[in-house]
TORKOL-4160 file (C-alpha; in steps of 0.2 Angstrom, whole numbers, padded with zeros to 4 digits, m for minus):
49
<pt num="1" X="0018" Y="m0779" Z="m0609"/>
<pt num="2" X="0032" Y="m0768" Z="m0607"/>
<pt num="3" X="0040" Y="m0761" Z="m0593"/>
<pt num="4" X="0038" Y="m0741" Z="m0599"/>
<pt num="5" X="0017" Y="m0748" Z="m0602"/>
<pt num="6" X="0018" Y="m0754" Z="m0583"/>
<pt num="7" X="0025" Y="m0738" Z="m0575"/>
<pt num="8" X="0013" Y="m0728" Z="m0586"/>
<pt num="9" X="m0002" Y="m0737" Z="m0580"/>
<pt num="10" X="0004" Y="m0736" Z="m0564"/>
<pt num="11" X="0007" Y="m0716" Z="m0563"/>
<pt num="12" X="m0009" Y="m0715" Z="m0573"/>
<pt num="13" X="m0019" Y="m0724" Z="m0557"/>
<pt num="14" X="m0008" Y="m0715" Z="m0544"/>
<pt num="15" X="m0009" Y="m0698" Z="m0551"/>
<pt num="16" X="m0030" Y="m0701" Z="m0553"/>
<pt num="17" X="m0030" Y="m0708" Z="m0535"/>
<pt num="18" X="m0022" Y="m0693" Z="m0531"/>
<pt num="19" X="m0036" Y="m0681" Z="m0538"/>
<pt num="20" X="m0051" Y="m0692" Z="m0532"/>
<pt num="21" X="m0046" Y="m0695" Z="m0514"/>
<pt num="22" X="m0039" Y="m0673" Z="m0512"/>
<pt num="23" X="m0049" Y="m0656" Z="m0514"/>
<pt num="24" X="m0044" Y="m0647" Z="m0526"/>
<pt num="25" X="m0034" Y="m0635" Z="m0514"/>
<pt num="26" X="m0021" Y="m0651" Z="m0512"/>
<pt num="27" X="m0020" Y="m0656" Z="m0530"/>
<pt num="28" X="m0006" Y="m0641" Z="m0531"/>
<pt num="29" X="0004" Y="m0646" Z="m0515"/>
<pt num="30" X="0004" Y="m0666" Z="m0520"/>
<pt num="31" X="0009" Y="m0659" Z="m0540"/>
<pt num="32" X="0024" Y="m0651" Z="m0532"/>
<pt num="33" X="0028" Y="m0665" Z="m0521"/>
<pt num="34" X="0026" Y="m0678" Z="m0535"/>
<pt num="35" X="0035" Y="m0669" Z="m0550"/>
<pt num="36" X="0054" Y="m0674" Z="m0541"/>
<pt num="37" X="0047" Y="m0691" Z="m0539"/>
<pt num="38" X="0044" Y="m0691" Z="m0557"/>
<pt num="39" X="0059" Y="m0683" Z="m0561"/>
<pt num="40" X="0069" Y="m0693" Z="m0551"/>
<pt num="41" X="0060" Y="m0709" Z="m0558"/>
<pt num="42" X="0062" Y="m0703" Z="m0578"/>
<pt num="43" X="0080" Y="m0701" Z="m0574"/>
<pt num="44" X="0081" Y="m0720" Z="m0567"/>
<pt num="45" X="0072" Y="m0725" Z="m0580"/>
<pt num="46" X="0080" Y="m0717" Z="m0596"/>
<pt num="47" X="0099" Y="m0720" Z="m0585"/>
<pt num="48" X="0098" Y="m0736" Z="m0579"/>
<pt num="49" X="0102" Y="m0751" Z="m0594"/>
């Protein structure tokens, strides 16, 4: 299994944990909190060898 399938998986669980566990009036505060992480981590990702 390969790295990108793990991290995929892994956002896929976080981000749906995210959704279960806050109302729907948090799901736009935790998008803007979680789109720099995921920036940040797609720069990691793509930069790092």
């Amino acid at each position: 299994m390969s790295l990108n399938k793990v991290t995929e998986m892994r956002m896929d669980t976080i981000m749906s944990g995210i959704i279960n566990l806050a109302n729907i009036d948090m799901v736009p505060i935790a998008i803007i909190v979680l789109l720099p992480v995921l920036w940040f981590l797609y720069l990691k990702c793509c930069y790092l060898p």
